[in-house]
C-alpha positions in Angstrom: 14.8 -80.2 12.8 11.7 -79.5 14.9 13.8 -76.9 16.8 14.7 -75.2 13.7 11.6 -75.1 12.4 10.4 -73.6 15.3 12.6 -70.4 15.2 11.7 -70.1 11.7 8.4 -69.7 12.6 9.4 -67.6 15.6 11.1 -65.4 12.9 8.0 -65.4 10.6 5.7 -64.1 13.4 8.1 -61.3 14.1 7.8 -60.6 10.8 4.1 -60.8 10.2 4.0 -58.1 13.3 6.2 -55.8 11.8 4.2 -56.3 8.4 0.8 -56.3 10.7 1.6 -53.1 12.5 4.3 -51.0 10.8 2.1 -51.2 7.4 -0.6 -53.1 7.0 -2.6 -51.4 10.0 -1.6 -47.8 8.1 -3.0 -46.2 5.3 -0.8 -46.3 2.1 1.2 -43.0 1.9 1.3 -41.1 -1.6 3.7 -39.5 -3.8 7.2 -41.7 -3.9 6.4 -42.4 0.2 4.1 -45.1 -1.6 6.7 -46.8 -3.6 9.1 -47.2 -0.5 6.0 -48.5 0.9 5.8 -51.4 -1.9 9.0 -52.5 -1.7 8.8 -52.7 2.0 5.7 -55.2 1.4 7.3 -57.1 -1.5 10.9 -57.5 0.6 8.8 -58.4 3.8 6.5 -61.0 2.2 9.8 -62.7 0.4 11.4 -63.0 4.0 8.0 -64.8 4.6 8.3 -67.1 2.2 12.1 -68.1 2.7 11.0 -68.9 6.5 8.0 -70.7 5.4 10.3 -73.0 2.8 12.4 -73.5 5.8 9.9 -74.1 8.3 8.2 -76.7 5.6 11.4 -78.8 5.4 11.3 -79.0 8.6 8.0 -80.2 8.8 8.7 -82.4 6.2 11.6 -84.2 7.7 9.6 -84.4 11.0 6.9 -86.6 9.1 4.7 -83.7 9.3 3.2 -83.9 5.8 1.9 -88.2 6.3 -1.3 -86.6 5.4 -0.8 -85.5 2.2 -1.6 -87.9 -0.4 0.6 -89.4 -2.5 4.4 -90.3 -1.4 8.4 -89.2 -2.6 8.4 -86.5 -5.6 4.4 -86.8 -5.6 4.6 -85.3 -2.2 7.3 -83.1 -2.4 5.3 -81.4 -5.5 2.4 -81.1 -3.5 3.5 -79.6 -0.8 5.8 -77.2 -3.0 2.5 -75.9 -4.9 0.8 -75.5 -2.0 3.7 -73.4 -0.1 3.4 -71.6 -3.3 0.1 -70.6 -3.8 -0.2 -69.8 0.1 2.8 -67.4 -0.3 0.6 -66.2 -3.3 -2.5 -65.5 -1.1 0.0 -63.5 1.4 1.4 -61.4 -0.9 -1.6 -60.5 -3.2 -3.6 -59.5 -0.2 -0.8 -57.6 1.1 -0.8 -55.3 -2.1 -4.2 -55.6 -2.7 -5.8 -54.1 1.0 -5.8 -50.5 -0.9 -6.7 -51.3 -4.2 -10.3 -52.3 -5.9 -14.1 -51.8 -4.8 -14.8 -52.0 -0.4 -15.9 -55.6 -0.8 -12.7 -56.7 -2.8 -10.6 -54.9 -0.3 -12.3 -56.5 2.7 -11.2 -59.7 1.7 -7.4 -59.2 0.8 -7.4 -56.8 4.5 -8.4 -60.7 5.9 -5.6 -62.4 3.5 -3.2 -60.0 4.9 -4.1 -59.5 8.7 -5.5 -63.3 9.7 -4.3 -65.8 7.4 -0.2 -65.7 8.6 -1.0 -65.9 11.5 -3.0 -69.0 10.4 -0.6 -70.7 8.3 2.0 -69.9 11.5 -0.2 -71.7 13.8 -1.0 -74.5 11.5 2.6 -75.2 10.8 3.3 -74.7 14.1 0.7 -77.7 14.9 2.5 -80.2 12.1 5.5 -79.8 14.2 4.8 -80.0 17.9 2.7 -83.0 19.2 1.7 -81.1 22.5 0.0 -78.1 20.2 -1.7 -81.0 17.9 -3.9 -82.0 21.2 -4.6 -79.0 22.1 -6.3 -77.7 18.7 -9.3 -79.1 16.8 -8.8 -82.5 14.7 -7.3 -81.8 11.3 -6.9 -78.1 12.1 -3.7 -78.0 10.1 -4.6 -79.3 7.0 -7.8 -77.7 6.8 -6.0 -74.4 7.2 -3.5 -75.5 4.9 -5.5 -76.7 2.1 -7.7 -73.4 2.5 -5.1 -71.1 2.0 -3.4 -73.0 -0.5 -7.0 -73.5 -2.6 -7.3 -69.7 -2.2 -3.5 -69.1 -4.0 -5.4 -71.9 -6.9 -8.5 -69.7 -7.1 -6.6 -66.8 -7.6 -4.3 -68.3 -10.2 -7.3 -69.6 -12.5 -8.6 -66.0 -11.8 -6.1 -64.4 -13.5 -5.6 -67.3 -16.1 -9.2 -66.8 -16.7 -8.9 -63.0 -17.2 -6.1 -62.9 -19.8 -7.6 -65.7 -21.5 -11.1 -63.2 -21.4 -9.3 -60.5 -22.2 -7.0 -61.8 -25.3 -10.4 -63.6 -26.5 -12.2 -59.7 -26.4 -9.5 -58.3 -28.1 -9.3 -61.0 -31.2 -13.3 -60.6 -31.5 -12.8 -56.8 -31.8 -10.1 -57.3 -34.2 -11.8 -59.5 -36.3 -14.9 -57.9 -36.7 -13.8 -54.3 -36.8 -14.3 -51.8 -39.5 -11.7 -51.8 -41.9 -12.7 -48.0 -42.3 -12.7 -47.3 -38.4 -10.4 -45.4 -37.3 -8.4 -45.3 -33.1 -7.9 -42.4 -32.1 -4.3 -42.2 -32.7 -5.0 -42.8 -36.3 -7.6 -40.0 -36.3 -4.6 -37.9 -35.3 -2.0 -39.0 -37.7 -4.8 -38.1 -40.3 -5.0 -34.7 -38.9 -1.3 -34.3 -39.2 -1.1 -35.3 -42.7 -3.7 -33.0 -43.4 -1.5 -30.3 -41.9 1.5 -31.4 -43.1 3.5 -28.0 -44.6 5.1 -29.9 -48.1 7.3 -27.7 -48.6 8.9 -28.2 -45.1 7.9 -31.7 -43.9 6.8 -33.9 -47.2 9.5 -36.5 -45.8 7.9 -37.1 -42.6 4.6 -38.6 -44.5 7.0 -41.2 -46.3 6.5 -44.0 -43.3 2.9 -43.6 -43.9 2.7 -44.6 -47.8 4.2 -47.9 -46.5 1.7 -50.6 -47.9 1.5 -52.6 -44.6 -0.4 -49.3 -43.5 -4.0 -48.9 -42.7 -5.6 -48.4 -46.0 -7.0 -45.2 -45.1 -4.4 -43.7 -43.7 -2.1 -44.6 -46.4 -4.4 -43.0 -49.5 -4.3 -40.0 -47.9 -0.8 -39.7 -47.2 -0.1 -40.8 -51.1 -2.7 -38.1 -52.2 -1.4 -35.5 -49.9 2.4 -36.1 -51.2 1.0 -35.3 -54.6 -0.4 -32.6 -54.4 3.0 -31.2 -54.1 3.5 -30.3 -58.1 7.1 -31.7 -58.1 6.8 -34.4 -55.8 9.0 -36.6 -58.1 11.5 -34.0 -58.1 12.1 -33.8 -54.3 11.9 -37.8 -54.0 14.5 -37.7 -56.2 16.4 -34.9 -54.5 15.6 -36.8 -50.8 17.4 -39.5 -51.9 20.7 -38.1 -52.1 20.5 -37.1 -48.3 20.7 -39.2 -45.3 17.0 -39.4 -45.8 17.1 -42.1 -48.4 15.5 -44.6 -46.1 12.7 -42.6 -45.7 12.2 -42.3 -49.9 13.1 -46.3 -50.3 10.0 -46.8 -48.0 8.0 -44.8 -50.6 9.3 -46.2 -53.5 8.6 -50.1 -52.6 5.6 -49.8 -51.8 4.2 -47.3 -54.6 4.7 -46.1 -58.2 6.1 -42.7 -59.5 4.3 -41.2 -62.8 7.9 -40.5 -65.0 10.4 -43.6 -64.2 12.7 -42.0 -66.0 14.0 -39.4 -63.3 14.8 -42.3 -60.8 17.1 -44.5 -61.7 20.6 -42.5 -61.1 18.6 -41.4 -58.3 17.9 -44.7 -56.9 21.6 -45.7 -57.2 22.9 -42.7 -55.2 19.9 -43.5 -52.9 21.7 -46.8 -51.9 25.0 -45.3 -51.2 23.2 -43.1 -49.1 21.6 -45.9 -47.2 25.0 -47.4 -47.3 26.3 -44.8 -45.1 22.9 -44.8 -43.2 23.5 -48.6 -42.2 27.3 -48.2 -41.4 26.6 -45.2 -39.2 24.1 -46.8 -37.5 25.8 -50.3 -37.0 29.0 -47.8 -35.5 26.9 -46.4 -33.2 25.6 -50.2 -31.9 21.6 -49.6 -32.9 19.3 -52.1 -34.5 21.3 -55.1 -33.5 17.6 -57.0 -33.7 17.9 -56.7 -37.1 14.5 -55.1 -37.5 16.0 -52.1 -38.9 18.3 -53.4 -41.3 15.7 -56.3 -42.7 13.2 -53.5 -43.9 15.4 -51.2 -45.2 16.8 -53.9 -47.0 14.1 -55.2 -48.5 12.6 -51.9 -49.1 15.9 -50.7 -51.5 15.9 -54.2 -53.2 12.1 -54.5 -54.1 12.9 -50.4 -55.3 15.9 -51.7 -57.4 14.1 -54.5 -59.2 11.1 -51.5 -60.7 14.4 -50.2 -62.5 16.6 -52.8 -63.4 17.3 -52.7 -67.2 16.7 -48.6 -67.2 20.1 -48.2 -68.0 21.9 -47.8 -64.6 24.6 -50.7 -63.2 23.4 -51.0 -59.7 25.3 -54.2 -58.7 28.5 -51.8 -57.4 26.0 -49.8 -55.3 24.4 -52.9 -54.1 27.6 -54.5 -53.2 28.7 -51.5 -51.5 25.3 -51.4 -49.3 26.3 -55.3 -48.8 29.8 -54.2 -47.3 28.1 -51.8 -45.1 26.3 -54.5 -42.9 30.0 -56.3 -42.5 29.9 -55.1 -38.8 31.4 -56.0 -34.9 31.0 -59.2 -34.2 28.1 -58.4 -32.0 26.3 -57.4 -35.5 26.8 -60.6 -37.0 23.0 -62.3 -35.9 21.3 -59.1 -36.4 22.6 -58.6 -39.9 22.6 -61.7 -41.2 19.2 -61.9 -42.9 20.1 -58.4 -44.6 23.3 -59.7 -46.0 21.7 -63.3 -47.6 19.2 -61.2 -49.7 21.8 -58.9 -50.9 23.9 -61.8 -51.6 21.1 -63.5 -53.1 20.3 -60.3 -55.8 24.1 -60.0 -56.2 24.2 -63.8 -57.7 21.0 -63.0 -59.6 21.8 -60.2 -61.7 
């Protein structure tokens, strides 16, 4: 074993020289040079780390690794952490020497020019008795232990700076101003302020949603109606394969005359009907996300105008039919089908 985890080592120091001066000793190229350029790094720094697994085997079945505390899977996990995090420090450095402020980028050029060569040597020392004596006490597991607390600092750095980060982001959430608006909401504001009615009155019907910012909801409602016979064209949009688009409308707000929607509505959900089918055909929202709201969105519609003197059940039944898809549909639409199954045992 000693033998063989000597050529590994032999093959991880030809590798840390092609690494050393093939690409690390060379400025990063740009333009799609620089992405041949990462993968090289990544593929060479994975070849690393399967000689370094091997050569710590070796070690390990040599008795090499006496001095690490504990004994059997204790051990073994130890030293597997440690390998870990030292491949961790290898590889970071390596993408790191080019990125960040000078000071951050000194330190990752030392990850990545001095300490392989380190972690070579010091395994190097855990497996040959002659090179032990000839090398300061402890040298190994100093070396080891440093690289492997650097892999530890840098995985608590990162922990540290998600954790920071999510933290920020709830704070700002919390304590925002319900009437400030991001930027992308500033521009959907502009847009409905543009909107042509007569052209485009559809597209503002995914913003009257009620799980819409407030703001940006009211304006979209109070834009549609300025349009004089807004009604009208709701109930001429939902006879076209831009039903969906109306039922997100009608769930979520009320119409000033009732009356002109009910034989509207129904045709609306054979319209939808064929929406779902087509959509299902063509293998789109198997997740389910898709059929759940617009689901929910023609059932919550139904129930304003139940009793208004339209049957809906065959309409409903036929929008329940619709979802009865491949079998690869079967998860995605199952919560769609309960609810309509659910209103169909209802009424």
């Amino acid at each position: 074993m000693i033998f063989f985890g000597n050529l590994m080592l032999g093959i991880a120091a030809l590798l840390y020289s092609v690494l050393l001066f093939s690409l690390y000793s060379r400025p990063a190229p740009g333009g799609d040079a620089s992405v041949g350029h990462a993968y090289a790094i990544v593929f060479g720094n994975l070849l690393l780390l399967g000689c370094f697994a091997a050569a710590t085997i070796a070690i390990g079945m040599s008795g090499g690794f006496q001095w690490v505390g504990g004994s059997g899977g204790s051990r073994f996990l130890k030293v597997t952490l440690g390998l870990l995090f030292i491949v961790l420090v290898l590889a970071v450095s390596a993408m790191g020497q080019n990125e960040g402020p000078s000071w951050l980028r000194l330190i990752f050029m030392f990850g990545a020019f001095v300490l392989p060569a380190v972690v070579i040597l010091a395994c190097a020392t855990l497996l040959n008795e002659g090179l032990r004596e000839n090398l300061p006490t402890h040298f190994a597991q100093w070396s080891l232990k440093g690289t492997a607390g650097l892999g530890a600092l840098m995985v608590a750095g990162f922990l540290l700076q998600q954790t920071a980060s999510r933290l920020s982001a709830t704070f700002r959430h919390l304590n925002r101003d319900p009437n400030e608006l991001s930027d992308f909401e500033q521009g959907i504001l502009q847009n409905i302020e543009n909107c042509d009615l007569q052209k485009d009155m559809i597209f503002l019907m995914v913003h009257t949603d009620r799980n819409r910012n407030p703001i940006v909801r009211e304006k979209a409602i109070a834009k549609v109606k300025t349009r004089p016979d807004w009604q009208e064209e709701l109930v001429r949009r939902l006879d076209t394969g831009w039903a969906e688009d109306v039922f997100t409308f009608l769930a979520s707000n009320e119409v000033d005359d009732k009356s002109l929607f009910p034989e509207a509505v129904r045709k609306g959900i054979l319209q939808q009907s064929t929406i779902i089918r087509e959509r299902i055909r063509q293998g789109g929202s198997f997740r389910g996300v898709g059929f759940d709201g617009a689901v929910r969105n023609v059932l919550t519609t139904v129930e304003k105008y139940v009793g208004m003197g339209v049957d809906f059940r065959p309409a409903i039944k036929t929008l329940r039919d619709a979802l009865n898809g491949p079998p690869e549909a079967k998860e995605a639409t199952a919560a769609s089908k309960k609810a309509l199954d659910n209103w169909l045992t209802k009424h």
